[in-house]
ChimeraX commands (.cxc) that place a marker at each C-alpha (Angstrom):
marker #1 position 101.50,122.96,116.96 radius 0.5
marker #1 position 103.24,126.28,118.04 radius 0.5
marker #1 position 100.50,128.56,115.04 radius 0.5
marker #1 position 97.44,126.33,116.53 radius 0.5
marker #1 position 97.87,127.16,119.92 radius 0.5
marker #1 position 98.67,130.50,119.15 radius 0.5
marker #1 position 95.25,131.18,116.79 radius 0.5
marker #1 position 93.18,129.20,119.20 radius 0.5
marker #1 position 94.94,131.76,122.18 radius 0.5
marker #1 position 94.20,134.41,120.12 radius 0.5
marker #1 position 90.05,133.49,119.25 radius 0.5
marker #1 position 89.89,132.78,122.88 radius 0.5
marker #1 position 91.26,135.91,124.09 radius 0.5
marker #1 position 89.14,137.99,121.46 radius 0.5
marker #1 position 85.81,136.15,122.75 radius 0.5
marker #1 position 86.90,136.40,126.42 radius 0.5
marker #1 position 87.16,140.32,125.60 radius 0.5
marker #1 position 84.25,140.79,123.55 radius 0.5
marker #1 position 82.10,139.04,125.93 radius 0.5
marker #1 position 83.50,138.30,129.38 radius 0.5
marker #1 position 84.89,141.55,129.77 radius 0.5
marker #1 position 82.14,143.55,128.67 radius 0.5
marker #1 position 79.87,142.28,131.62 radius 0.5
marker #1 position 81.67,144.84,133.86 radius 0.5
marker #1 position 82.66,147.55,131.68 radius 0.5
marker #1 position 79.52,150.11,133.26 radius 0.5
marker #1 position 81.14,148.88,136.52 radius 0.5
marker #1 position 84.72,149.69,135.89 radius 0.5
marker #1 position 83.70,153.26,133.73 radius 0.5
marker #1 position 81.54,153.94,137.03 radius 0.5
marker #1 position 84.66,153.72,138.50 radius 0.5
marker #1 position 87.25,155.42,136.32 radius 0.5
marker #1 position 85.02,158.57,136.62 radius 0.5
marker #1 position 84.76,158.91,140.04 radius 0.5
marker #1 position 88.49,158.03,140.68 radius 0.5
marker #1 position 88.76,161.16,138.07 radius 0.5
marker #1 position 86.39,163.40,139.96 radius 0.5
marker #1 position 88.54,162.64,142.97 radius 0.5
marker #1 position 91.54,163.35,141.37 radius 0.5
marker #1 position 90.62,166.96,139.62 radius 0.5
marker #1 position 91.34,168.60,142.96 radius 0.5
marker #1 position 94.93,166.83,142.90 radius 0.5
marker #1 position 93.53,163.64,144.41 radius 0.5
marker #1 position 95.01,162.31,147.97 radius 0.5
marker #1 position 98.75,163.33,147.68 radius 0.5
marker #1 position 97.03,167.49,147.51 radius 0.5
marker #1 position 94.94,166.72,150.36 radius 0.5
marker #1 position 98.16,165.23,152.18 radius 0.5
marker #1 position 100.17,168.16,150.82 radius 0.5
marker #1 position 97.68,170.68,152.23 radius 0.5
marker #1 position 96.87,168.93,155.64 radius 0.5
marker #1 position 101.14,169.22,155.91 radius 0.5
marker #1 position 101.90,172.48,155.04 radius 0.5
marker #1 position 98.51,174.07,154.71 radius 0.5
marker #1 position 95.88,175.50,152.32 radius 0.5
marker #1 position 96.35,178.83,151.88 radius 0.5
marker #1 position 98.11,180.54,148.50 radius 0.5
marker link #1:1,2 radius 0.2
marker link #1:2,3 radius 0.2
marker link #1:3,4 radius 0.2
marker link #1:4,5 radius 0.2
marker link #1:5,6 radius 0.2
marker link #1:6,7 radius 0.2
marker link #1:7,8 radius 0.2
marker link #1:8,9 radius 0.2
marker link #1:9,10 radius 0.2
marker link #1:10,11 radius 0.2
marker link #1:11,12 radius 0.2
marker link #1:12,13 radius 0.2
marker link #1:13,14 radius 0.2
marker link #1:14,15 radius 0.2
marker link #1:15,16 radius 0.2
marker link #1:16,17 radius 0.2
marker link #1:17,18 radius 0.2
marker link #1:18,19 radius 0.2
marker link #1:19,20 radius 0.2
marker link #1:20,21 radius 0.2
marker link #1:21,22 radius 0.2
marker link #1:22,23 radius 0.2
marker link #1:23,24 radius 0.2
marker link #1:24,25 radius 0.2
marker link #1:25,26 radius 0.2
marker link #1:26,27 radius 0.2
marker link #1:27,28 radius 0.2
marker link #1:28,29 radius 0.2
marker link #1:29,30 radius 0.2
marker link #1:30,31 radius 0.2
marker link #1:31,32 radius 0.2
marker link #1:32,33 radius 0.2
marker link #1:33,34 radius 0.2
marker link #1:34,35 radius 0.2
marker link #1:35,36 radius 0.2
marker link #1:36,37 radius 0.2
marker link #1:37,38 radius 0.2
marker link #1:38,39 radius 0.2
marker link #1:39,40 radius 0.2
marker link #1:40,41 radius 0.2
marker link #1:41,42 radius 0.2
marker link #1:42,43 radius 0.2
marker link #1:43,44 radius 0.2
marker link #1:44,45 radius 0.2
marker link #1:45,46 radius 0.2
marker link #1:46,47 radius 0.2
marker link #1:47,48 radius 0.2
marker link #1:48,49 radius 0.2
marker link #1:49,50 radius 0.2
marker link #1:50,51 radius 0.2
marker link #1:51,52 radius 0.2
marker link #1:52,53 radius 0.2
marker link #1:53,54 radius 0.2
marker link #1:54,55 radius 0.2
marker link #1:55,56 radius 0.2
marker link #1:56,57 radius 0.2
view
């Protein structure tokens, strides 16, 4: 019982990624990018850093 559940588990999980999942893969590379964008500058905790102790080099 133990191997059926885990095969029919597994097809499910397979499906539910192959299909399910991909509905809002733009959506979620859409927003991988921009959180990278955002965080080429060194993201919030450089803005924080900078606000604190300032900009300047």
């Amino acid at each position: 019982m133990i191997a059926e559940l885990r095969d029919m588990l597994s097809v499910w999980l397979f499906n539910h990624i192959r299909n399910d999942d991909k509905a809002y893969a733009g959506q979620v590379r859409r927003y991988l990018d921009e959180f990278a964008r955002s965080q080429a500058g060194g993201g919030w905790i450089a803005a924080a850093l900078k606000r604190l102790f300032g900009g300047g080099a």
